[in-house]
C-alpha positions as CSV (number, residue, x, y, z in Angstrom):
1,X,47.6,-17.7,48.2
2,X,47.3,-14.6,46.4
3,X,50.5,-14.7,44.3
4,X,49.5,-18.2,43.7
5,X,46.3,-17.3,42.4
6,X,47.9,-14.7,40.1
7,X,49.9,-16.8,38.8
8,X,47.7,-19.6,37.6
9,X,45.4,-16.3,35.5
10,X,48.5,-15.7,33.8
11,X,48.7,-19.3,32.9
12,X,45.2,-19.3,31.6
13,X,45.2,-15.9,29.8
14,X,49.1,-17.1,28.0
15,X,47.3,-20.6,27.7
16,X,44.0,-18.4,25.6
17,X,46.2,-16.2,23.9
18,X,48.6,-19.1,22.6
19,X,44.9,-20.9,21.2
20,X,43.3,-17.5,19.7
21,X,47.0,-17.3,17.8
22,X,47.1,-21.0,16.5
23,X,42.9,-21.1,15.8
24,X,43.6,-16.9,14.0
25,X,47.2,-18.8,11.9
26,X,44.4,-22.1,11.2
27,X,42.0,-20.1,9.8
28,X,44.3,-17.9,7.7
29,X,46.2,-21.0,6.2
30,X,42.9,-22.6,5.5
31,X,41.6,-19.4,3.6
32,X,44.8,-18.8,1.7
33,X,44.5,-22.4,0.2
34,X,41.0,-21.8,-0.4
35,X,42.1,-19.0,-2.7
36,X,44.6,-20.9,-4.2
37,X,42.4,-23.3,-5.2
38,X,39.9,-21.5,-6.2
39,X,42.4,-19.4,-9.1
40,X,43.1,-23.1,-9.6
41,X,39.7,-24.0,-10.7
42,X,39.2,-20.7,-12.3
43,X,42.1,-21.1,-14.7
44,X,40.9,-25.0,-15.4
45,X,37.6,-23.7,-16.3
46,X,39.0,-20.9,-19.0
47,X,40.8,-24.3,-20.1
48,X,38.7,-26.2,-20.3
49,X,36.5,-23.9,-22.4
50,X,39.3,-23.0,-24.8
51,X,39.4,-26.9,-25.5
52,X,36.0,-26.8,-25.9
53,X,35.8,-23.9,-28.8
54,X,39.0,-25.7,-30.7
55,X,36.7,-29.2,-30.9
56,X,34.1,-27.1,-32.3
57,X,36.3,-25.7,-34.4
58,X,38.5,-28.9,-35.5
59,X,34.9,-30.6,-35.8
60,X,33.7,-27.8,-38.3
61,X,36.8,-28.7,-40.0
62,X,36.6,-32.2,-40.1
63,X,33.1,-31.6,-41.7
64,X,33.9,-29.1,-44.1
65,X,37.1,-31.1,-45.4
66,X,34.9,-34.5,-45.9
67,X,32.5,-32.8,-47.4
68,X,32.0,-34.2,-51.1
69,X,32.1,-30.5,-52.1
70,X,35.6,-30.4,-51.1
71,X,36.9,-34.0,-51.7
72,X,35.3,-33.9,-55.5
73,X,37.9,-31.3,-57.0
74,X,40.9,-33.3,-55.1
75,X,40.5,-35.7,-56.7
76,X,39.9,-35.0,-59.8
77,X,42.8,-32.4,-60.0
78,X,45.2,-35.0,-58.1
79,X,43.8,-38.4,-58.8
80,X,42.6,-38.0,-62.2
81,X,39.3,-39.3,-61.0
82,X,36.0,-38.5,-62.6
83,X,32.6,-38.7,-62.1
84,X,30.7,-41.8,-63.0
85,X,28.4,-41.7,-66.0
86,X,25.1,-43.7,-65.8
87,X,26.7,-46.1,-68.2
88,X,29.0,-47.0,-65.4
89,X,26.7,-47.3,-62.7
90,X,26.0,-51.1,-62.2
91,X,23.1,-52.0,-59.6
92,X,23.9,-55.0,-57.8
93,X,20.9,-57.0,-56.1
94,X,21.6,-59.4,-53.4
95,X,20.1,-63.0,-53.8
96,X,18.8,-64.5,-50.4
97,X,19.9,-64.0,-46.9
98,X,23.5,-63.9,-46.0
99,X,25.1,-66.2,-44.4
100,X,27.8,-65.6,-41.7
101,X,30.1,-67.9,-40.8
């Protein structure tokens, strides 16, 4: 009864063992992706605000390069366009309501 006894503790301390090795792997897998994800994140942040200062920057652009201070001297120097004088200005006034059809 003895040796039987024996050999069922064995059973139960391989049987804890075995579990404290696949809970120590579970939790050492789970941590290692945690870690990868998280550099994962980290780098899409840094992306993300990279992308962020280049629409600033392309905005600033867009603005600067529609800016009648820029667009006047194009196209005078390509277009030969001027300028109106007052002389050329006409004022149009609209006559009743418009009428969409």
């Amino acid at each position: 009864m003895a040796k039987r006894r024996l050999r069922v503790g064995r059973w139960v301390i391989a049987g804890g063992l075995v579990g404290f090795v696949l809970i120590a792997v579970a939790i050492v897998a789970r941590r290692s992706y945690g870690h990868r994800e998280g550099l994962t994140i980290t780098a899409l942040q840094r992306k993300e605000a990279e992308l962020e200062s280049e629409r600033t920057r392309l905005s600033q652009l867009i603005r600067e390069g529609s800016s009648r201070s820029h667009i006047v001297p194009i196209a005078e120097g390509r277009l030969g366009m001027h300028p109106p004088s007052e002389t050329q200005i006409v004022y149009l006034q609209r006559s009743g309501p418009v009428v969409a059809h």
